[in-house]
C-alpha positions as CSV (number, residue, x, y, z in Angstrom):
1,X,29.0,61.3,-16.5
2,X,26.1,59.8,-17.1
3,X,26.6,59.0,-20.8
4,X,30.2,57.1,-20.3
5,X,29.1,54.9,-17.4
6,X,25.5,53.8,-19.5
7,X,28.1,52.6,-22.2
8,X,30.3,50.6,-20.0
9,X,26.8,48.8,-18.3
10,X,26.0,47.9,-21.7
11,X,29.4,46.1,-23.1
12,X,30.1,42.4,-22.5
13,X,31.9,41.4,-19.5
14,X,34.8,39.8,-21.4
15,X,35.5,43.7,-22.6
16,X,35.3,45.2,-19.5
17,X,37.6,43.0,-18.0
18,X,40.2,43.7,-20.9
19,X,39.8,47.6,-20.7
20,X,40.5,47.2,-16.3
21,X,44.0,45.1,-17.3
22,X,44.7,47.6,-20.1
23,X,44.2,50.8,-17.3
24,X,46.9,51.7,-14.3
25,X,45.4,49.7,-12.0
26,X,48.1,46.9,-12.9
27,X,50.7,49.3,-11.2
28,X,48.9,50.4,-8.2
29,X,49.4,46.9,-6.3
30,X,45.8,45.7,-6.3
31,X,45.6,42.1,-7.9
32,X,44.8,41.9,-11.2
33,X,41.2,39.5,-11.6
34,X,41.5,36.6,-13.8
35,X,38.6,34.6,-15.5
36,X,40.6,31.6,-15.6
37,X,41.8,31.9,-11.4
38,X,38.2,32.4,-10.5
39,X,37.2,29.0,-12.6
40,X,40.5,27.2,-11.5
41,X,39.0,28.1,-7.6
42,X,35.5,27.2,-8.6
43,X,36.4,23.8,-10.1
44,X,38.8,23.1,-6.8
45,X,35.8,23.5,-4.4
46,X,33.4,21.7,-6.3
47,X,35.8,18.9,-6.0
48,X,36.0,19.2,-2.5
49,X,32.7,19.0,-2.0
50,X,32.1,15.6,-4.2
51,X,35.1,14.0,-2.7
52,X,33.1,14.2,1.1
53,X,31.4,10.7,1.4
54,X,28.5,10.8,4.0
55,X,29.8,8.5,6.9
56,X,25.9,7.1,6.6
57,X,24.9,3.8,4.4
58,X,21.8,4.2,2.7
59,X,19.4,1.2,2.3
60,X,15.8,1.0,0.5
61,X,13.0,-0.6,2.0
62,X,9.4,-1.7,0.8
63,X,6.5,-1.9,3.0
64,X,4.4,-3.8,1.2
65,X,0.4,-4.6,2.6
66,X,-2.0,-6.2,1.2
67,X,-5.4,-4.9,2.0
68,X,-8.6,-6.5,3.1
69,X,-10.0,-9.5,1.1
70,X,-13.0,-9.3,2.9
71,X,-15.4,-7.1,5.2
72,X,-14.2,-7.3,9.2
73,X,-16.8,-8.6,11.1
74,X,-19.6,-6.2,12.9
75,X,-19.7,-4.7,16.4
76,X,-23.3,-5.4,18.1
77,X,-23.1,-1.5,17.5
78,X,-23.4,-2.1,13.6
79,X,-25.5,-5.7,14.5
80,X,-28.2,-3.2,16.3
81,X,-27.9,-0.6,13.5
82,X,-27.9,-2.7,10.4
83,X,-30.7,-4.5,11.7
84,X,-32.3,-1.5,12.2
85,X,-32.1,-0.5,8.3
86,X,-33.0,-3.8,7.6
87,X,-36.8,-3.2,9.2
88,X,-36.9,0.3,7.5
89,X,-35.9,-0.8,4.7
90,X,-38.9,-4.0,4.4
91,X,-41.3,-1.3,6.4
92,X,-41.0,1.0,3.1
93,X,-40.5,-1.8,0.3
94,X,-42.9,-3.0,-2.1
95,X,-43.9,-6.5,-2.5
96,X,-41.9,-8.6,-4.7
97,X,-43.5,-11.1,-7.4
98,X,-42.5,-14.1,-5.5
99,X,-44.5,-12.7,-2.7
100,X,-47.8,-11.6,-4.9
101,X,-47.8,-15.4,-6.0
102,X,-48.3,-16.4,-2.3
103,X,-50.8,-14.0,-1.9
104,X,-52.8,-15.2,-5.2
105,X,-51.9,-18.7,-4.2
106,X,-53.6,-17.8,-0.6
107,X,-56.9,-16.4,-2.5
108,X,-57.0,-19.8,-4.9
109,X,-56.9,-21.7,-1.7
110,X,-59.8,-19.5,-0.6
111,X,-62.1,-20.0,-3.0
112,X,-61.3,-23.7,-3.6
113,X,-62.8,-24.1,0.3
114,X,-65.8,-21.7,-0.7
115,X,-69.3,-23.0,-0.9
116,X,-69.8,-21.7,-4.5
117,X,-66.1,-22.6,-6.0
118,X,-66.4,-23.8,-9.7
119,X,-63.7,-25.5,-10.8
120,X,-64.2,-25.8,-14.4
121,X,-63.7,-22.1,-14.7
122,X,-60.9,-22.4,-11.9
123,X,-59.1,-25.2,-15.3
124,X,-59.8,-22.9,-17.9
125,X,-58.4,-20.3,-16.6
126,X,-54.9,-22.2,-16.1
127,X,-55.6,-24.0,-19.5
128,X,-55.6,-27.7,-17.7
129,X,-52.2,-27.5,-16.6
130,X,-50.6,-28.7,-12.9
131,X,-49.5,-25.1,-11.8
132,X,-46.5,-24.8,-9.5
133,X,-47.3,-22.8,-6.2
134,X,-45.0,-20.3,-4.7
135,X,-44.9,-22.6,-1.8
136,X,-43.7,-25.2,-4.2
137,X,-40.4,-22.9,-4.9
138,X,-40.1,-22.4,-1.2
139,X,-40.0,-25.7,0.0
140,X,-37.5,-26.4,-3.4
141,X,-35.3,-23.6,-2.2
142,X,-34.9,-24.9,1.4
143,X,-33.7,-27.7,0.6
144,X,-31.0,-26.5,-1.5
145,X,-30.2,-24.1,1.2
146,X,-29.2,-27.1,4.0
147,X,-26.7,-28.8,1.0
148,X,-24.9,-25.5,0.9
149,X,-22.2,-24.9,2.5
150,X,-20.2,-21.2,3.1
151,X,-16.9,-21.2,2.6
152,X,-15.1,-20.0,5.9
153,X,-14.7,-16.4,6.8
154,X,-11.5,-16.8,8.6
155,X,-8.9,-18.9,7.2
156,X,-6.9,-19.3,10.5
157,X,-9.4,-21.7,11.6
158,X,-8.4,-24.4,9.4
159,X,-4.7,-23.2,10.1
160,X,-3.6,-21.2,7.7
161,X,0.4,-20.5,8.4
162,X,1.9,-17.4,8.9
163,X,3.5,-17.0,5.6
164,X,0.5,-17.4,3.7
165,X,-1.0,-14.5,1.9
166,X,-4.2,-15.6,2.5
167,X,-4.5,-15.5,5.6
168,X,-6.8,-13.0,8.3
169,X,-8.2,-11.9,5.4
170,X,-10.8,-9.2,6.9
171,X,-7.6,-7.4,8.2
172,X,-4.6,-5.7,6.5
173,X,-1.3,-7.4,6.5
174,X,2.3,-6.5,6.2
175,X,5.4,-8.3,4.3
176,X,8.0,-9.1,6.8
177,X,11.2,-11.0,6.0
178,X,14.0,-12.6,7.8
179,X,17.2,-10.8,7.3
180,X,20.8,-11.0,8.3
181,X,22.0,-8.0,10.0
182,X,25.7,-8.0,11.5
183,X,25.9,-11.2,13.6
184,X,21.8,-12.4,13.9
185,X,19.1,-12.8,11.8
186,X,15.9,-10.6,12.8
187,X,12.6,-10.0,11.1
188,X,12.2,-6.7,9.4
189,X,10.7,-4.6,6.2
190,X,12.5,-6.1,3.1
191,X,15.4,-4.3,2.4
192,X,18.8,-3.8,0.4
193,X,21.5,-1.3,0.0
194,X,21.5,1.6,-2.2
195,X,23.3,1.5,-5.6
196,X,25.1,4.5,-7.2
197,X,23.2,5.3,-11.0
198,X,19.6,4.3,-8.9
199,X,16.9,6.3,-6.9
200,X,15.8,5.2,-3.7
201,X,12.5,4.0,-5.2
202,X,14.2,1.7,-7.4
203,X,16.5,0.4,-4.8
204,X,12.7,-0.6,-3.3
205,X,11.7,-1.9,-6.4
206,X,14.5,-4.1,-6.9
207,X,14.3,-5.0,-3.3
208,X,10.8,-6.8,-4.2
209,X,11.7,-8.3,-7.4
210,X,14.9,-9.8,-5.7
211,X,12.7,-12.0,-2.9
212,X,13.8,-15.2,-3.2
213,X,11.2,-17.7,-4.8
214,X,8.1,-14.7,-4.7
215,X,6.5,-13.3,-7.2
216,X,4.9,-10.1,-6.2
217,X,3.3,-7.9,-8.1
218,X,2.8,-4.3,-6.4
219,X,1.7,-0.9,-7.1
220,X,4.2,2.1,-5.6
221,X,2.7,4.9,-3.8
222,X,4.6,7.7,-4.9
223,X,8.5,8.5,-4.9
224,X,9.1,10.5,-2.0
225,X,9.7,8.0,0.8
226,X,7.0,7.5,3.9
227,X,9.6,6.9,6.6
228,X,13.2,7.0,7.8
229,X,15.2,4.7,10.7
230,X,18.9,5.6,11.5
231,X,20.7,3.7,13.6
232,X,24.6,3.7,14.4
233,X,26.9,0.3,13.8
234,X,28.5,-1.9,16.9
235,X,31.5,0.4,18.1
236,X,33.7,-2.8,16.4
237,X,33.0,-2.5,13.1
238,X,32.0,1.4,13.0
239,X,34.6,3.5,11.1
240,X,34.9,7.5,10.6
241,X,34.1,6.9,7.2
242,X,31.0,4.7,8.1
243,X,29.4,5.1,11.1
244,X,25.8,3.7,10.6
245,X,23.0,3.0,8.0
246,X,19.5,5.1,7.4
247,X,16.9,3.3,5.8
248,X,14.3,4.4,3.7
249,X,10.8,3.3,3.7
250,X,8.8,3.3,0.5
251,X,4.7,1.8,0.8
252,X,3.3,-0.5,-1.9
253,X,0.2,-2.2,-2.3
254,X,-0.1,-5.8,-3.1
255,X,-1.8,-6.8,-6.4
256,X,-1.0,-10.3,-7.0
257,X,1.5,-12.6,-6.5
258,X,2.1,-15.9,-4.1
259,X,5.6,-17.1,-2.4
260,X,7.0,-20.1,-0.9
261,X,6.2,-21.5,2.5
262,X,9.6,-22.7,2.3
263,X,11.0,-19.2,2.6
264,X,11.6,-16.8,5.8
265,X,8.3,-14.8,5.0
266,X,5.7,-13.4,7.5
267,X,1.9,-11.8,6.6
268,X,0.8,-10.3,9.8
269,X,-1.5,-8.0,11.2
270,X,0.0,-4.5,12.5
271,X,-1.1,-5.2,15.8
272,X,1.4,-8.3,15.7
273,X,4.6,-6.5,14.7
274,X,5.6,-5.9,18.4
275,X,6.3,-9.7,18.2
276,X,8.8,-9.7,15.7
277,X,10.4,-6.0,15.2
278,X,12.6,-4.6,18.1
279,X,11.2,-1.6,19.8
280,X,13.2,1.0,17.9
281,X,12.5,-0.2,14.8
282,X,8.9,-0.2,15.5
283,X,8.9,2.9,16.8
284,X,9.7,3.9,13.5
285,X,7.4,1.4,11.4
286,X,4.4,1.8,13.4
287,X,4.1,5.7,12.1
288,X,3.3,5.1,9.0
289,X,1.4,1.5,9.0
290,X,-2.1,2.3,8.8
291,X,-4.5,-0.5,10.2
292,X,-7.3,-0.2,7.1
């Protein structure tokens, strides 16, 4: 018995199929198995299945910072402790040239008020020439140091606006922009609905290429989104078919680019978002927005 069934294992399924229709199972009542029922049932439920529409709108999003321009400024913590490297650091040092000048300057100076100076030898050794002292140099270099002036570490003192991207730039900063949404315009992450034929990513990317009058050049951090916010439509215009929208959050990093000051765009600081998002939104936002 053995033998027979090893044979029938090995043949194609086409042939066993033809041998069971060609045996007296036809006229014992059970149903006959068709290859071309079982595809005609296969094809109907894949149908089904990509006729559902998900009653949820999808929507891309970008949140786009742009990282610190400059070093925050220090605690008295880090005032105490980087002063305290700074002693080390001149307690271990070796003097500088500038600084063996004044010492040899010191010792000329010496022997010029010694009983015994000669001051032939004191002009051949310097070959006749006016020498410039290292206190020379110092009094030259503070006087160029009261005509300069530092540029300002804080640009919101000479009031920088809101929409500048140069602004608070110790701190990070976040895009936001003023959108329409149903009947009012609020200020969220830049956003636009998804497109059939695109990734999510890309609907992010297109998102930031479509700002009006900004030019933004940005690096994506991957392709798997950071963040999701689902929220149901007004019970007026919600339908069975669409009952709200979930948004997905994508992070880029700033690498040039400026905008208008004319447009509806806002670069602040992630401790300012409860100003402008609404609590639910934020709630979502505020997870993923790191304060670097």
């Amino acid at each position: 018995m053995a033998a027979p069934c090893s044979r029938m294992a090995s043949r194609p399924l086409w042939q066993f199929i033809t041998n069971v229709r060609r045996t007296g199972l036809k006229h014992t009542g059970v149903r006959q198995f068709s290859l071309s029922y079982a595809c005609r049932a296969a094809t109907q439920t894949s149908s089904k299945t990509e006729s559902v529409a998900s009653p949820w709108k999808l929507y891309g999003a970008v949140c786009l910072q742009r990282l610190p321009v400059i070093s925050q400024e220090r605690n008295p913590i880090e005032d105490q402790f980087a002063e305290l490297m700074h002693q080390m650091e001149l307690e271990r040092s070796l003097l500088s040239e500038h600084e063996q000048r004044l010492l040899e300057d010191a010792e000329r100076m010496a022997r010029k008020q010694a009983d015994n100076y000669d001051s032939d030898e004191e002009e051949a050794d310097y070959g006749g020439q006016e020498t410039i002292t290292a206190q020379d140099q110092d009094d030259t270099w503070e006087q160029n140091l009261k005509h300069f002036q530092p540029a300002l570490r804080d640009r919101d003192v000479a009031g920088t606006p809101l929409g500048s991207v140069e602004r608070c730039l110790g701190d990070s900063l976040v895009l936001l922009v003023q959108q329409t949404v149903g009947k009012e315009n609020i200020w969220l992450l830049p956003q636009a609905p998804w497109e059939a034929g695109e990734t999510l990513r890309q609907t992010a990317e297109r998102v930031l290429s479509s700002l009006p009058e900004a030019d933004f050049k940005a690096t994506f951090l991957g392709n798997t989104p950071c963040g999701v916010y689902r929220y149901k439509f007004p019970k007026d215009v919600r339908t069975e078919s669409c009952v709200g929208a979930k948004v997905f959050f994508f992070k880029a990093l700033l690498s040039a680019g400026s905008a208008s000051q004319k447009e509806p765009f806002l670069w602040v600081k992630k401790t300012e978002l409860q100003g402008y998002l609404k609590p639910s939104y934020l709630e979502k936002v505020d997870r993923f927005i790191l304060n670097l």
